[in-house]
C-alpha positions, 0 to 999 in steps of 0.5 A: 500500500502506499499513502498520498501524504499531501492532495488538494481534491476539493480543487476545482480540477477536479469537480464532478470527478472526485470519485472516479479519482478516488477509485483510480488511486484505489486500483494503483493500490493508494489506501490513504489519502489526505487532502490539504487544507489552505484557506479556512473559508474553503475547509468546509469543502476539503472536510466534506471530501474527507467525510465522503470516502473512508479512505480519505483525510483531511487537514486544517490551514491557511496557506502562506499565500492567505496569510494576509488575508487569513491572518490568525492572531492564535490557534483557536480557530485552527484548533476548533476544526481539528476537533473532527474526527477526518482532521489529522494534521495542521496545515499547509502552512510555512514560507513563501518567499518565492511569490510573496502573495503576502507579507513575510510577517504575516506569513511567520504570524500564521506559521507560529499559529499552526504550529501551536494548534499542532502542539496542542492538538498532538498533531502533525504540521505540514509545513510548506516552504519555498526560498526561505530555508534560512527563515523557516529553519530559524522559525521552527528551531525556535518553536521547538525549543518553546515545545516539542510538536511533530511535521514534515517538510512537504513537497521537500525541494530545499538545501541540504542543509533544510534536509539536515536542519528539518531531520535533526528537529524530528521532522520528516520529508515528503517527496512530490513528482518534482523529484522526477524531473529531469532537471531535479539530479540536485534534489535527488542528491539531496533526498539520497541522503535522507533516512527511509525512516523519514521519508514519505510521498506525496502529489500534491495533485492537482499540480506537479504530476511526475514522469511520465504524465508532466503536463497533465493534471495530477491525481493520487493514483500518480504517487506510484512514479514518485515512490518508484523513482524513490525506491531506486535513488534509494536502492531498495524494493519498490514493495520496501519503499512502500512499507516504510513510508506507508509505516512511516505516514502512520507514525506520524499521523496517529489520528488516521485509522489504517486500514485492515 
């Protein structure tokens, strides 16, 4: 089995057409999906998604590109939402420093919510970063020193030293299609490095479909290139590639139920 750690399913690319994705990623044998939140007044459609199919979850957040739109001032209307049984991690949130769709002090303001609501919560943060290594590994040092909470670094594209900062605070990495990209040997340099232990795999769908369906919309059913292309930069079987990250999906999101 594996998991589709990060999907945007209430996506208008996907209206009308919801099931006919679930069943798809079904058949190329994804038993987990979790649908990511990214602005509150939306979450009402990612948790209706959620609550359709068994098989897939959700999360609460406000991405960094809202952040000034949904500014947050405390967890609470974070944590007032992760009280639903479908919600099992905090985010996306993090830093955009690449479009800078909103202020970078609003965007920290909104990171440092998310974070609390997922220390208190007990849940996962799904952090999203893009050219603000430096930032966001200041932020979440800092954070986890004020107290300890779990995450992961998702659609990982960053240093080694964001892999290696992320790694010694207990974080994991999430690999999306972009890994395999011709022009991404940078990015796989890197993603050798880290731990099977620590690693999951995402789509990110509707966006970032992997070799060999760049340029169409993503889906989850997708995510078998990705874990494929991963299995042989880490020299192990494509079934071992599956069980660990699958193991490693369930370790760090406790609120999903496995399936039998």
């Amino acid at each position: 089995m594996l998991v589709d750690s990060h999907c945007h399913l209430d996506f208008p690319e996907y209206a009308g057409s919801v099931e006919g994705v679930v069943q798809r990623a079904r058949a190329a044998g994804v038993g987990v999906c979790v649908s990511i939140g990214t602005e509150l007044a939306r979450f009402p459609g990612v948790r209706k998604v959620a609550e359709q199919f068994p098989d897939v979850w959700c999360s609460v957040g406000v991405h960094p590109h809202e952040a000034e739109k949904e500014l947050l001032s405390d967890p609470a209307p974070l944590l007032a939402e992760a009280a639903h049984p479908k919600v099992v991690g905090i985010g996306e949130t993090g830093l955009d420093y690449y479009y800078e769709h909103a202020p970078r002090e609003a965007q920290k303001k909104n990171f440092r919510a998310h974070i609390a609501a997922g220390r208190t919560a007990g849940l996962p943060v799904i952090v999203h970063t893009r050219d603000a290594d430096d930032d966001t590994i200041a932020l979440l040092e800092e954070e986890m020193a004020a107290g300890p909470f779990t995450g992961l670094i998702h659609c990982f594209t960053g240093t080694q030293t964001l892999a290696d900062a992320a790694l010694k605070l207990g974080l994991y990495i999430s690999v999306s299609g972009i890994a395999t990209f011709k022009n991404s040997q940078a990015l796989r340099d890197v993603l050798k490095t880290v731990p099977l232990d620590r690693l999951l795999v995402e789509t990110d769908a509707p966006f970032l479909s992997p070799m060999p369906h760049r340029g169409k919309t993503n889906e989850p059913a997708f995510v078998v290139h990705t874990a494929k292309m991963l299995a042989e930069l880490k020299g192990v079987s494509e079934a071992e590639l599956a069980a660990a990250t699958t193991d490693n999906f369930f370790r760090l999101f406790p609120k999903v139920g496995r399936p039998a």
